[in-house]
ZADO-1210 file (C-alpha; in nm, 4 decimals, padded with zeros to 6 digits):
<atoms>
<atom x="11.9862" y="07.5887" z="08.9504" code="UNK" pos="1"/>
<atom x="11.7816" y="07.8376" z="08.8213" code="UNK" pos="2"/>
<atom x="11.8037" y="08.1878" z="09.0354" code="UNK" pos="3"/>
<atom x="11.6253" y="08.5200" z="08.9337" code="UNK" pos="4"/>
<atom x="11.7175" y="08.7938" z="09.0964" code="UNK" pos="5"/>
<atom x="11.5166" y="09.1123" z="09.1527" code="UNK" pos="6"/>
<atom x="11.7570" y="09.4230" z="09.2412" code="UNK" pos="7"/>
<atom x="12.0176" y="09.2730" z="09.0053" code="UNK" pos="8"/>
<atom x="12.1508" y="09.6393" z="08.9683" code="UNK" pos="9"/>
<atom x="12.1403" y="09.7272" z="09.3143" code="UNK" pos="10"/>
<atom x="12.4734" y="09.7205" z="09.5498" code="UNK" pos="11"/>
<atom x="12.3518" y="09.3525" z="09.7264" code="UNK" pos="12"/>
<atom x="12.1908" y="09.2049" z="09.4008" code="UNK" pos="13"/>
<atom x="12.5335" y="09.2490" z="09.1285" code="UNK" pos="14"/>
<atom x="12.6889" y="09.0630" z="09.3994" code="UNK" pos="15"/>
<atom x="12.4146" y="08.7452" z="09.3978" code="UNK" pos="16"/>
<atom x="12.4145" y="08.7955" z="09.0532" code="UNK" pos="17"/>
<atom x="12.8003" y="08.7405" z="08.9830" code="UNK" pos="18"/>
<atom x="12.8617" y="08.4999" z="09.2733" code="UNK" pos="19"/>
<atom x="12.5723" y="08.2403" z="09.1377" code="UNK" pos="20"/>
<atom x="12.7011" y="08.3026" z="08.7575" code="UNK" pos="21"/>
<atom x="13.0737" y="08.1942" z="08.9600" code="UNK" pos="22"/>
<atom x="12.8731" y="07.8972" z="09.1157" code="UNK" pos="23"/>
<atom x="12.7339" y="07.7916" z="08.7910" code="UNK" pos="24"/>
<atom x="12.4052" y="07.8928" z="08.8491" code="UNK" pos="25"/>
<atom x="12.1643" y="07.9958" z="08.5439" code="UNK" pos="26"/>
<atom x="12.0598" y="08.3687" z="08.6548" code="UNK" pos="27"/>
<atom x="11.7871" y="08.5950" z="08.5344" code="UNK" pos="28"/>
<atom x="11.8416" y="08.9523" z="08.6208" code="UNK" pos="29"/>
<atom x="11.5584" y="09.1399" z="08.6466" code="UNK" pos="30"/>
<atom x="11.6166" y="09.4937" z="08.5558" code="UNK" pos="31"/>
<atom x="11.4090" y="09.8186" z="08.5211" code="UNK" pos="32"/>
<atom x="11.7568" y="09.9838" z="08.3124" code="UNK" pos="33"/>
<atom x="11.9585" y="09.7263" z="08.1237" code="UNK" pos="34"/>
<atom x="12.2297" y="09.9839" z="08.0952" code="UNK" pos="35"/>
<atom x="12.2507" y="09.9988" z="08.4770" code="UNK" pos="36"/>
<atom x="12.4088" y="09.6191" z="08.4827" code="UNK" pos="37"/>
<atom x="12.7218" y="09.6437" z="08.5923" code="UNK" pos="38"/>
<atom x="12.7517" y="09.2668" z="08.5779" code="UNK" pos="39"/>
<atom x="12.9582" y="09.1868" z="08.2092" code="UNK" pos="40"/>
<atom x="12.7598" y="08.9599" z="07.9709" code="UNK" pos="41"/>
<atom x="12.8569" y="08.5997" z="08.0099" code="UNK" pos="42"/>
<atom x="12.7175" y="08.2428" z="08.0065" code="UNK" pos="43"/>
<atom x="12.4360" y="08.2017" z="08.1922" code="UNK" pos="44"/>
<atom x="12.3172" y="08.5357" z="08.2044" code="UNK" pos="45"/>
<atom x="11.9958" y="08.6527" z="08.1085" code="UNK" pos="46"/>
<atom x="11.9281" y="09.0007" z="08.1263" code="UNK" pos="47"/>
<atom x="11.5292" y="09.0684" z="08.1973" code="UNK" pos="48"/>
<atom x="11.3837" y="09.4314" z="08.1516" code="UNK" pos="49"/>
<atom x="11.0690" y="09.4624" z="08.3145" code="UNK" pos="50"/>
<atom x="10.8807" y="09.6978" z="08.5197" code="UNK" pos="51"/>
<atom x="10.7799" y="09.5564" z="08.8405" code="UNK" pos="52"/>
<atom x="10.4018" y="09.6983" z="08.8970" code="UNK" pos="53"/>
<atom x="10.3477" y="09.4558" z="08.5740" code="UNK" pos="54"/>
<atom x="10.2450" y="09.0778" z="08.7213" code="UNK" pos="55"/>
<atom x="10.2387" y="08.9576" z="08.3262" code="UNK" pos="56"/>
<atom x="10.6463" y="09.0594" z="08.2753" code="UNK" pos="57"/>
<atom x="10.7413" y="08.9649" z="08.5975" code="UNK" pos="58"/>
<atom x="10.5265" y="08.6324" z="08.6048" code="UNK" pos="59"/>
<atom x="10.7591" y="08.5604" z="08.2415" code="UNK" pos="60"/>
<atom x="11.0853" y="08.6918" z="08.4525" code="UNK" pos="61"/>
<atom x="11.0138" y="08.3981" z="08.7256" code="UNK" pos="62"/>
<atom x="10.8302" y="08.0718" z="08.4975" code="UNK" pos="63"/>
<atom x="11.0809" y="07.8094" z="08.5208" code="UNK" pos="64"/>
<atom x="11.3151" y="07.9575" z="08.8141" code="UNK" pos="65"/>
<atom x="11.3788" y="07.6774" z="09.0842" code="UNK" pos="66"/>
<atom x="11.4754" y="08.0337" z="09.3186" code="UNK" pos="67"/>
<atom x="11.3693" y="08.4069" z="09.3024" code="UNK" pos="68"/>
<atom x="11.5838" y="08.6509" z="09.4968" code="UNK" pos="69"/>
<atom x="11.4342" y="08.9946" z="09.6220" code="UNK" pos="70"/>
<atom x="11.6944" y="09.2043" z="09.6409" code="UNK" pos="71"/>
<atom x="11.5308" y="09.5364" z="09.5770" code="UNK" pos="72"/>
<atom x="11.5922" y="09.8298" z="09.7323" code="UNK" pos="73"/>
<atom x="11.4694" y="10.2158" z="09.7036" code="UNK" pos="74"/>
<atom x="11.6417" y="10.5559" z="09.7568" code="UNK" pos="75"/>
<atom x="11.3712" y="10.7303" z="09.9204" code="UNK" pos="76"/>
<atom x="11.3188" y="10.9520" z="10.2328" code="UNK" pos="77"/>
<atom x="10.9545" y="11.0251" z="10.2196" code="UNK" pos="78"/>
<atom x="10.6651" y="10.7446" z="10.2521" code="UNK" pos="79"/>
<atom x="10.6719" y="10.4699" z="10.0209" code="UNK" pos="80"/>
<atom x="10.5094" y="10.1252" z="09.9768" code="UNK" pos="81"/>
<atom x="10.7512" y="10.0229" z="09.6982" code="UNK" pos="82"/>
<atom x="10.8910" y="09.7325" z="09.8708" code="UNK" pos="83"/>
<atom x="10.5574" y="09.6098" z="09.9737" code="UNK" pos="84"/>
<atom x="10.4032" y="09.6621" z="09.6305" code="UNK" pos="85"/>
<atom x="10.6593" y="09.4735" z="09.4681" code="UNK" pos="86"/>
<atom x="10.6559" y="09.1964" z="09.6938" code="UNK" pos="87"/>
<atom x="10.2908" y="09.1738" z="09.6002" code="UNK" pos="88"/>
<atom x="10.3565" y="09.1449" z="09.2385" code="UNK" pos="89"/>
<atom x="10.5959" y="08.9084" z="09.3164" code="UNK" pos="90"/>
<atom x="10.4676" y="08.6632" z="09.5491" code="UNK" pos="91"/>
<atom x="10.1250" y="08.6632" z="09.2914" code="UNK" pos="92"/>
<atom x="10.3560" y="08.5710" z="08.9666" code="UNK" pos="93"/>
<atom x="10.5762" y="08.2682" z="09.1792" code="UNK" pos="94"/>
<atom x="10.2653" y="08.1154" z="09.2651" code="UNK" pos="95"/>
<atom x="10.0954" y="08.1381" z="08.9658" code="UNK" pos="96"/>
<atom x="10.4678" y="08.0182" z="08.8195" code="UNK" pos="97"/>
<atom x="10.4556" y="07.7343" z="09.0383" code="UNK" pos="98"/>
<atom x="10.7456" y="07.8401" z="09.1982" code="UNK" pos="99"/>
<atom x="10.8231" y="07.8111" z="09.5894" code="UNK" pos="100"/>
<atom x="11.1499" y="07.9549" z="09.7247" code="UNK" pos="101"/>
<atom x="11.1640" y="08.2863" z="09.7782" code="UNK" pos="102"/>
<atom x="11.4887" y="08.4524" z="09.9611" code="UNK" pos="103"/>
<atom x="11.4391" y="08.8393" z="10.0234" code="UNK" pos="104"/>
<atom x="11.6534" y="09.0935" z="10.1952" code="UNK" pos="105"/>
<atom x="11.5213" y="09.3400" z="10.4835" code="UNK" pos="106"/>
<atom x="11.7123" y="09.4712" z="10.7188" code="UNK" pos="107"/>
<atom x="11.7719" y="09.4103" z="11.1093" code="UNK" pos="108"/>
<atom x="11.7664" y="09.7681" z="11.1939" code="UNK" pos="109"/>
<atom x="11.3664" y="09.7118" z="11.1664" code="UNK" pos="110"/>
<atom x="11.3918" y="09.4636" z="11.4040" code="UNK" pos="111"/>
<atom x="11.4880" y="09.5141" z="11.8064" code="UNK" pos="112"/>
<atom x="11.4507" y="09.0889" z="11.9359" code="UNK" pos="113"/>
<atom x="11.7453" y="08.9516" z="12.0147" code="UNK" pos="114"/>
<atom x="11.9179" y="09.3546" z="12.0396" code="UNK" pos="115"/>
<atom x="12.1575" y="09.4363" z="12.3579" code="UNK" pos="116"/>
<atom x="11.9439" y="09.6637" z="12.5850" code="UNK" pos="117"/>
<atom x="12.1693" y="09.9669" z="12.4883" code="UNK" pos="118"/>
<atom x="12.1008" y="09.8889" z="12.1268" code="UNK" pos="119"/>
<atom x="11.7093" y="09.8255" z="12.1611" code="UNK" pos="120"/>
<atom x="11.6797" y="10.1580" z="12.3942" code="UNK" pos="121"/>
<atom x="11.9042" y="10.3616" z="12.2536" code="UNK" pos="122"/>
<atom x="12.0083" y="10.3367" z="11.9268" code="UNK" pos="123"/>
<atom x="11.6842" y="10.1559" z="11.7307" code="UNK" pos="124"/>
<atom x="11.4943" y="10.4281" z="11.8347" code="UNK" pos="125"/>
<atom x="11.6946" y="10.6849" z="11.6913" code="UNK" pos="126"/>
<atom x="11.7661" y="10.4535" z="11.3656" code="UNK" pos="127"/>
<atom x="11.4004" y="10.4201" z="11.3693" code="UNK" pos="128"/>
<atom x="11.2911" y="10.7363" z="11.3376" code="UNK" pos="129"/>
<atom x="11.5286" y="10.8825" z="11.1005" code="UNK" pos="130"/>
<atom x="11.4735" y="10.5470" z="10.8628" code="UNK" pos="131"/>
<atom x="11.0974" y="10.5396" z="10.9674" code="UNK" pos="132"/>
<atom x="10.8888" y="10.5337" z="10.6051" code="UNK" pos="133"/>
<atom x="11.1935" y="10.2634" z="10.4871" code="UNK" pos="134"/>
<atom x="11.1670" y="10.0569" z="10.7604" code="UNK" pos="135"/>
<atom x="10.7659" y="10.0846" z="10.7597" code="UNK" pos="136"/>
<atom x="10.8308" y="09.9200" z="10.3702" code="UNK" pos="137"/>
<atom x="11.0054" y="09.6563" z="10.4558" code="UNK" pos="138"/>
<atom x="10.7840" y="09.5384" z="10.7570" code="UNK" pos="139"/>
<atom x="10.5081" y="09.6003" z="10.5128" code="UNK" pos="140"/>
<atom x="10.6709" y="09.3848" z="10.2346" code="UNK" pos="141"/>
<atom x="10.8070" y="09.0959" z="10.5065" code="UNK" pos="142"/>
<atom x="10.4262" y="09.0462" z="10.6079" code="UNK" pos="143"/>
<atom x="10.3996" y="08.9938" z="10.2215" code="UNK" pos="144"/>
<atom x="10.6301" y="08.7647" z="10.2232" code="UNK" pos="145"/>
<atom x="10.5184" y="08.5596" z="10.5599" code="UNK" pos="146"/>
<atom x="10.1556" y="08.5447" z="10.4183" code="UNK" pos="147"/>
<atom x="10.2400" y="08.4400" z="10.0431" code="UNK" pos="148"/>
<atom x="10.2153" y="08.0663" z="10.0846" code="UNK" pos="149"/>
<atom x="10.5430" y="08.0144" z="09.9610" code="UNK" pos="150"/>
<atom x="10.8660" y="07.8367" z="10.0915" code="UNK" pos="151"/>
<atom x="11.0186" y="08.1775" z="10.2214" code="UNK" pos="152"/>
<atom x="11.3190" y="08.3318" z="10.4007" code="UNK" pos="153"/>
<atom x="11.3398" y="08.6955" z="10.4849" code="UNK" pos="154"/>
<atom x="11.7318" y="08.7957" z="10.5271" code="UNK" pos="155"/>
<atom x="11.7997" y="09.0586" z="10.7990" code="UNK" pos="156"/>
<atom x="12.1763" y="09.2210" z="10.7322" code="UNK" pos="157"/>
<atom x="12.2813" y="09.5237" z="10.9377" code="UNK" pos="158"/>
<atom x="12.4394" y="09.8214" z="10.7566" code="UNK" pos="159"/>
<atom x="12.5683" y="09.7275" z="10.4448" code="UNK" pos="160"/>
<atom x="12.9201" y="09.8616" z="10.3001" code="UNK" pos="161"/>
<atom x="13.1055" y="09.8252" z="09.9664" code="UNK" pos="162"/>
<atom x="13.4292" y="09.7023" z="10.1437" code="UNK" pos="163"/>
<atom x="13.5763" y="09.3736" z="10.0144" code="UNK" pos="164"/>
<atom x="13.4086" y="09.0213" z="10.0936" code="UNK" pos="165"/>
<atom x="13.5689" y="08.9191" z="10.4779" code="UNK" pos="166"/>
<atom x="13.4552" y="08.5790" z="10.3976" code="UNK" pos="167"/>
<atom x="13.2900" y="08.6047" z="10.7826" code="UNK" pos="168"/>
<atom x="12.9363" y="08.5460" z="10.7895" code="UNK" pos="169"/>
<atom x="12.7550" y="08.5388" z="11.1522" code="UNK" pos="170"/>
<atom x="12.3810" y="08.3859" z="11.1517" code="UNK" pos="171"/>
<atom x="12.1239" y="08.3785" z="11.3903" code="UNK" pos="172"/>
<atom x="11.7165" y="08.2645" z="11.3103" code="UNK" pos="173"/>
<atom x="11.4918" y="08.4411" z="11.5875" code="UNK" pos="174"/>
<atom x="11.6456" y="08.7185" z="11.6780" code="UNK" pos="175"/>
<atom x="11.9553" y="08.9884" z="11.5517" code="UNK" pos="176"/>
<atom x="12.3141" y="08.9084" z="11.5554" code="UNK" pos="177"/>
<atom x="12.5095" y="09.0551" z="11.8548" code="UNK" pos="178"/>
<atom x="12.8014" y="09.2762" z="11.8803" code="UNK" pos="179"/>
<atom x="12.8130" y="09.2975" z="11.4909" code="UNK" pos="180"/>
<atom x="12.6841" y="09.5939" z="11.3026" code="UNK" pos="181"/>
<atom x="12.7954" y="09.5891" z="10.9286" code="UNK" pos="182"/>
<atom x="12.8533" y="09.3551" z="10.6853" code="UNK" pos="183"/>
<atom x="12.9725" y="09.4045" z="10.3370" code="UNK" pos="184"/>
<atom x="12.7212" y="09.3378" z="10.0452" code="UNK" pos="185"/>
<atom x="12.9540" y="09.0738" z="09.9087" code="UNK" pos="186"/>
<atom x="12.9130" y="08.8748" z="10.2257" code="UNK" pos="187"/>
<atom x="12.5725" y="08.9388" z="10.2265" code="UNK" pos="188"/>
<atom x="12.5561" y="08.8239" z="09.8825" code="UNK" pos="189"/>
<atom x="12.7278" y="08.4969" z="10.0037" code="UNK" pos="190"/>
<atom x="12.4497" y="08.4716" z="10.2671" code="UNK" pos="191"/>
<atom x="12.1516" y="08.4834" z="10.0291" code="UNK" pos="192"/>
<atom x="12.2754" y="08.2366" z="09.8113" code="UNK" pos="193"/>
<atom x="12.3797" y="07.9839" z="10.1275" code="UNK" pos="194"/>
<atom x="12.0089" y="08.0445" z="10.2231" code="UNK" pos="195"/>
<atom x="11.8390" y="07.9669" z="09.9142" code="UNK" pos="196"/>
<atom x="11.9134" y="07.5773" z="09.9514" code="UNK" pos="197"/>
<atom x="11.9810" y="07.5640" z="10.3361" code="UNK" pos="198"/>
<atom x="11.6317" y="07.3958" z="10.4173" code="UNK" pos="199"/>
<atom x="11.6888" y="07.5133" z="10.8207" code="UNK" pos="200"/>
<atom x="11.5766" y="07.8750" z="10.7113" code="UNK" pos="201"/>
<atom x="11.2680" y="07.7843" z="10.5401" code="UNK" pos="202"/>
<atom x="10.9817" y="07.9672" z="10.6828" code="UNK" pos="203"/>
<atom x="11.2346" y="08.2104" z="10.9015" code="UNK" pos="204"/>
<atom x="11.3738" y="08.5474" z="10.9388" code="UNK" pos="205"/>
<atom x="11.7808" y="08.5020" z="10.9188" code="UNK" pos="206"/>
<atom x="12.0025" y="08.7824" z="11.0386" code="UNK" pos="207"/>
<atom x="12.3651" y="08.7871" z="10.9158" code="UNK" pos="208"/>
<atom x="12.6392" y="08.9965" z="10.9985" code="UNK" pos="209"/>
<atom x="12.9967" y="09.0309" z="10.9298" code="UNK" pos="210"/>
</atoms>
């Protein structure tokens, strides 16, 4: 299969990145620094500089895919419509590609169905606030996603850390995962690529947690 990845230098996209090389996968890694790759030149690689506000580069980055990944993040605390923009750009070059399945990470702390009453009451709305202009992004770029036509699944992890893969991957379409509130990226890695071909999750938000 061919996968390209968006975020490939981000802490969730190496990960997708390495495990689909592992899998035997054909990857394009979409970068805005090349030098930022952390992932080591190797067959099957393709290494893809490109900035994203750019529909002709990225439409190039995605013709021929059979799977784009959106793992991009930002490292903001102010108002931003990054996310949202991107998806834009996106969404616009896969169709015009021809291509349909789109897997791109949010997060459930943007998200209070399925949520314990303590967690919905007490602790989203402090999360909420103090996350407010990222979480406004990603809402933003997941109504992107739900309106682009495409065949689409928006993963929902909950705090991500660089621990080692646990090889423990909860799922739940609908509504957050329960009593779980991290995940490593490696598992979350793990998750995106399961979703990409698991034809239950088409058209759905999937959370995941460890």
């Amino acid at each position: 299969m061919n996968i390209t990845v968006f975020g490939a230098t981000g802490g969730t996209g190496r990960h997708v990145v390495a495990q689909a090389l592992d899998a035997g996968h054909q990857v394009t890694a979409v970068v805005r620094d090349a030098a930022r790759l952390t992932v080591p030149a190797r067959p099957g690689l393709t290494v893809f500089t490109a900035p994203l506000d750019d529909r002709a580069a990225v439409l190039q980055a995605v013709t021929e895919a059979d799977a784009v990944v959106d793992a991009l993040g930002v490292r903001v605390t102010g108002p931003t419509t990054f996310r949202a923009d991107t998806a834009r750009v996106v969404t616009a070059a896969m169709r015009d590609a021809g291509v349909r399945r789109l897997v791109a990470v949010s997060a459930s702390g943007a998200h209070t169905t399925g949520d314990s009453l303590p967690i919905r009451l007490l602790v989203k709305p402090v999360l909420g606030q103090f996350l407010r202009h990222q979480f406004a992004d990603m809402l933003a770029m997941e109504e992107v996603v739900r309106a682009s036509g495409l065949d689409w699944t928006i993963v929902l992890p909950p705090q991500l850390t660089d621990r080692p893969a646990t090889g423990r991957i909860r799922r739940r379409v609908g509504g957050n995962v329960r009593g779980s509130y991290t995940m490593t990226r490696e598992d979350l890695a793990t998750a995106v690529l399961q979703a990409i071909t698991d034809v239950e999750v088409r058209g759905a938000a999937l959370s995941v947690a460890g």
